[in-house]
N, C-alpha and C positions, 0 to 999 in steps of 0.2 A: 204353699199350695193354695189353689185358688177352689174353694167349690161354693155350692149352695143350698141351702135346705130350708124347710120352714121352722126347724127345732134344731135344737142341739145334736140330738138323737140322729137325724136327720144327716148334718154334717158331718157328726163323726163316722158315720156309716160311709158317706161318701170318701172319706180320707180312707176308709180300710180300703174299698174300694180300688181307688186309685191306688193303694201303696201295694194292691194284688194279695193272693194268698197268703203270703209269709207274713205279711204286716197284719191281716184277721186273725191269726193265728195266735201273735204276739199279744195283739189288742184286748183280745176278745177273751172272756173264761171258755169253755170247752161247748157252752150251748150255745155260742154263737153268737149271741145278743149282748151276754153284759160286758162292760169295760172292765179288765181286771183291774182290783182293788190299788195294783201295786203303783198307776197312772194316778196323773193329778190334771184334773182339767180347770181350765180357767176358762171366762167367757169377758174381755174385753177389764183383765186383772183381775176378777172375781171369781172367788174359786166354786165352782158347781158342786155340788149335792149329784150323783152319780144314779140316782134312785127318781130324781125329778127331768131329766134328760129329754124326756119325751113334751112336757110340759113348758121348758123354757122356749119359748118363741124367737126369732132370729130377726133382724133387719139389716139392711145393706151395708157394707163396714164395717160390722162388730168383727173383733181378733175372738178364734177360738185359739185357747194355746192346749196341746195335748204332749206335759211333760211325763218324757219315761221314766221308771224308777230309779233311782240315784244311791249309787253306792260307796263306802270309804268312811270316814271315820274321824 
C-alpha cells in the first residue's frame, strides 16, 4: 500500500485509514491513537520505538513495514 505522511505517525495513520474500521480497530489500543504493543514496526528495516512515532520524519521511498503479531512455537 502506497500512502504518505511527514512522520511515521503520520503514515501509520494513513494505512488504518485505508485498511477502514476493522483494521483501526486491530491497529489501535482502544483510545485510538496508540499502535498496540503486540505490532512491530520497521522504518526502511529498522525497528521504531512506538513512543517516538510522531517524531520520526519521512522522505520519499522509505519502506514502513507494520508486522502483526506472530504466533506458534
Amino acid at each position: 500500500m502506497w500512502v504518505e505522511g511527514k512522520t511515521a505517525a503520520d503514515a501509520v495513520a494513513r494505512v488504518a485509514e485505508q485498511g477502514g474500521p476493522e483494521v483501526e480497530k486491530v491497529l489501535f489500543d482502544p483510545d485510538g491513537k496508540t499502535v498496540r504493543n503486540e505490532f512491530v514496526l520497521a522504518l526502511d528495516s529498522d525497528i521504531l520505538d512506538r513512543k517516538r512515532l510522531k517524531s520520526v520524519k519521512l522522505k520519499e521511498g522509505m519502506v514502513l513495514h507494520i508486522f502483526p503479531p506472530i504466533s506458534g512455537g
